[in-house]
C-alpha positions in Angstrom: 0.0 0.0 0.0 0.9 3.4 -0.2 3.4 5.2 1.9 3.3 9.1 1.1 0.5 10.6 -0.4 -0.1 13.8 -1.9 -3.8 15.6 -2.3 -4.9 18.1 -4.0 -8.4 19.5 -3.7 -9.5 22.7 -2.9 -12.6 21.7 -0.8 -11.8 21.0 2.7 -14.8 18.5 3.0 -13.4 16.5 0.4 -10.0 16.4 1.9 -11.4 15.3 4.9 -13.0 12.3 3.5 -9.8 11.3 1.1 -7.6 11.9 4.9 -10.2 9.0 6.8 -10.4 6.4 3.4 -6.4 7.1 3.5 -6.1 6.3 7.3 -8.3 3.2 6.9 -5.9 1.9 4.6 -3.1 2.1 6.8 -1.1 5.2 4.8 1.4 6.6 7.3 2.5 10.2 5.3 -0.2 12.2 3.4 0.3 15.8 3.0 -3.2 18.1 1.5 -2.8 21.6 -0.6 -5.7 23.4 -2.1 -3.8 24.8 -4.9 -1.8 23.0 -7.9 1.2 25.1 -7.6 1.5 24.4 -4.3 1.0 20.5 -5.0 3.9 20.9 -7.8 5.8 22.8 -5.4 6.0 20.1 -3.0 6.6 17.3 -5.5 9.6 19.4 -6.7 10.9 19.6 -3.3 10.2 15.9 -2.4 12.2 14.7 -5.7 15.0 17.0 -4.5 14.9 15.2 -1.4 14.8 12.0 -2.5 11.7 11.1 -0.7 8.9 11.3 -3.9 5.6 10.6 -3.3 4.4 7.4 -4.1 1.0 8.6 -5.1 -0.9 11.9 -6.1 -4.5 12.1 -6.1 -6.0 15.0 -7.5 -9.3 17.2 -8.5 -9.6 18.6 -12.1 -11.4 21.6 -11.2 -9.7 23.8 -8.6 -11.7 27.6 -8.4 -10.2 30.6 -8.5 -9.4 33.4 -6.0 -7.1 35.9 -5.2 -4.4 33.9 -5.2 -3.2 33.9 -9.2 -2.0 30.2 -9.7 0.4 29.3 -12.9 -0.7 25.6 -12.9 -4.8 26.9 -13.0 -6.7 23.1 -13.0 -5.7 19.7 -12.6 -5.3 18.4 -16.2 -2.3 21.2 -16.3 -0.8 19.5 -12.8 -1.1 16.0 -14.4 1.5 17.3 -17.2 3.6 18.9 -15.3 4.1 15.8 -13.0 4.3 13.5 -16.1 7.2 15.8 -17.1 9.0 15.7 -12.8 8.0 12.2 -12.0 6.8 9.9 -15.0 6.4 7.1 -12.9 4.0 8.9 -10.1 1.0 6.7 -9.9 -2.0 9.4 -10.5 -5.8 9.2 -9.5 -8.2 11.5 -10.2 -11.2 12.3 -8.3 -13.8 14.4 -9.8 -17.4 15.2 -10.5 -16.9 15.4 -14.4 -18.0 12.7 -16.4 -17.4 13.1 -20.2 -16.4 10.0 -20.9 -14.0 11.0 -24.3 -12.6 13.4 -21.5 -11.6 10.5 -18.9 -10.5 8.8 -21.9 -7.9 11.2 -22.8 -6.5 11.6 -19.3 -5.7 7.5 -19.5 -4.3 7.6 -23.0 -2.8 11.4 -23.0 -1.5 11.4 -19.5 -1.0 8.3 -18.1 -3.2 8.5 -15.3 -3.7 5.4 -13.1 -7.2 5.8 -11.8 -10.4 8.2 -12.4 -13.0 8.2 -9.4 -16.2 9.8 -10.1 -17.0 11.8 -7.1 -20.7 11.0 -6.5 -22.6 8.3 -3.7 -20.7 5.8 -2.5 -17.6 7.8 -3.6 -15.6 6.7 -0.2 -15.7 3.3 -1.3 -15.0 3.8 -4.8 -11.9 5.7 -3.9 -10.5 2.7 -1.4 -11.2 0.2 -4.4 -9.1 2.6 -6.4 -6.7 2.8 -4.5 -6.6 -0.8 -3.9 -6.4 -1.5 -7.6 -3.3 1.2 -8.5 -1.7 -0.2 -5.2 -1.7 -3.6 -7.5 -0.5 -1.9 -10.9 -4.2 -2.2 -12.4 -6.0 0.9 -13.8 -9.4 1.5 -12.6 -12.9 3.5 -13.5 -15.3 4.3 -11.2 -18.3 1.5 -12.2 -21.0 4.7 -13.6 -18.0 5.5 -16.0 -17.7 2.1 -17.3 -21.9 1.7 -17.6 -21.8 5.3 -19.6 -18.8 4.1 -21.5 -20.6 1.1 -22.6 -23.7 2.8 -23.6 -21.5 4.9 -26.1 -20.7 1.5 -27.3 -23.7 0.1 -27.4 -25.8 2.1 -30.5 -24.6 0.6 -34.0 -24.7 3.7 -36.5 -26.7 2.8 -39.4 -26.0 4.7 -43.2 -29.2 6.4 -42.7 -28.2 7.2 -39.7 -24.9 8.9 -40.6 -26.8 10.9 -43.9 -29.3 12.9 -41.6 -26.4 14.0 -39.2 -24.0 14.6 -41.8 -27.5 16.9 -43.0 -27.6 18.7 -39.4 -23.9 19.1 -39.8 -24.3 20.7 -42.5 -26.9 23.3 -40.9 -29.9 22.1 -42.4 -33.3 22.5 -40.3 -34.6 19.0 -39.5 -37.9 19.6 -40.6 -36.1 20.3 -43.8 -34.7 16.8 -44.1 -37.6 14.5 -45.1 -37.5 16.9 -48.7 -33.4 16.2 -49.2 -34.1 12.7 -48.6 -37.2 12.5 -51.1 -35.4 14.1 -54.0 -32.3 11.8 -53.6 -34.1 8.7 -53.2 -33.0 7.6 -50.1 -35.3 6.1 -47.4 -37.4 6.5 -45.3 -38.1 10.0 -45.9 -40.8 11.0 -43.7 -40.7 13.1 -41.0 -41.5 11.0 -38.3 -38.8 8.4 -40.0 -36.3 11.4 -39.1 -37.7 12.0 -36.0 -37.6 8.4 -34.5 -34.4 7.6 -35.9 -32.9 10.9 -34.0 -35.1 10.3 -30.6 -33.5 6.2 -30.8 -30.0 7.8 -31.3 -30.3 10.3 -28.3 -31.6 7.8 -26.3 -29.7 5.9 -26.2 -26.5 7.6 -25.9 -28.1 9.7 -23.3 -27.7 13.0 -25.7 -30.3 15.8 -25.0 -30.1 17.6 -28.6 -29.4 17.1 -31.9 -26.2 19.9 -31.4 -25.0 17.7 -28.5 -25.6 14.5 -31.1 -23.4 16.3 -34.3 -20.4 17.1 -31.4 -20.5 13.7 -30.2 -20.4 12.0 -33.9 -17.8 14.3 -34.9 -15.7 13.6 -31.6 -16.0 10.0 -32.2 -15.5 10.3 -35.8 -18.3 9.1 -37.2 -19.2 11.6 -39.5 
């Protein structure tokens, strides 16, 4: 298990819970700063020291107030500690949940672990933990159920044409006549309208914008 911890989150509740899941788990050394300067700062030092951390956990979202940071959010301390200490093992705990996002700190940055904060988030942490302790990666469970569900909705041809078409800019109500004069179908209205609804649905995507981003993202169209 870990030995010497690092945290950085800029709400004191929050450190309180990490400090008792860290306890539990037997960690002798864990040190807490509220800004990512200050968390760099102290890597820096411990490197110089010979005594590095063996893990940082850290937020993404840190606000801000009158004390002008250079390192502003999380992402930005992740890099920076990819460039001191490669081998750092890295969780982050936070309440975003774009899955492409969470994606990109694993593949990008090397992280070792993403806990969602939400219910149950003690727990999730400790299994986290746990699990990097081991050299395994981990996702918090509601990431993997969301990540699935992006998986999970097979894009048809008909399916690509009418985003490619609100790509494009075109109204949908204008779609059914584009379809019509270039033979494709179904061209009705309610055709376009059931196929987007199913799409959204299932993917969990409120609007058609949200639904051309997340094609384009994932490069479907």
């Amino acid at each position: 298990m870990f030995k010497k911890v690092l945290i950085a989150e800029d709400h004191e509740h929050v450190n309180i819970s990490v400090r008792k899941t860290l306890e539990d788990l037997g960690t002798i050394q864990k040190e807490f700063r509220y800004y990512c300067d200050d968390a760099l700062t102290l890597l820096q030092a411990a490197m110089r020291q010979e005594q590095p951390f063996d893990l940082l956990i850290t937020d993404l979202s840190f606000e801000e107030d009158k004390n002008i940071q250079q390192i502003a959010g999380g992402r930005e301390l992740i890099k920076a500690v990819r460039q001191l200490q490669p081998s750092l093992k890295i969780i982050v705990f936070s309440l975003e949940n774009n899955i492409n996002m969470v994606d990109e700190l694993f593949d990008d940055h090397g992280i070792d672990a993403y806990v969602r904060k939400a219910r149950h988030d003690a727990e999730d942490l400790r299994k986290a933990i746990d699990a990097v302790s081991s050299n395994k990666k981990y996702r918090s469970a509601s990431l993997m159920h969301n990540k699935r569900i992006e998986n999970s909705y097979d894009f048809k041809a008909f399916d690509i044409e009418i985003i490619k078409l609100l790509c494009s800019g075109m109204p949908q109500k204008n779609i059914p006549g584009y379809l019509q004069e270039n033979n494709i179908k179904p061209s009705g209205l309610s055709s376009v309208e059931k196929r987007l609804n199913a799409i959204k649905t299932t993917l969990n995507i409120s609007s058609n914008e949200q639904l051309v981003a997340y094609c384009k993202d994932k490069k479907i169209i």
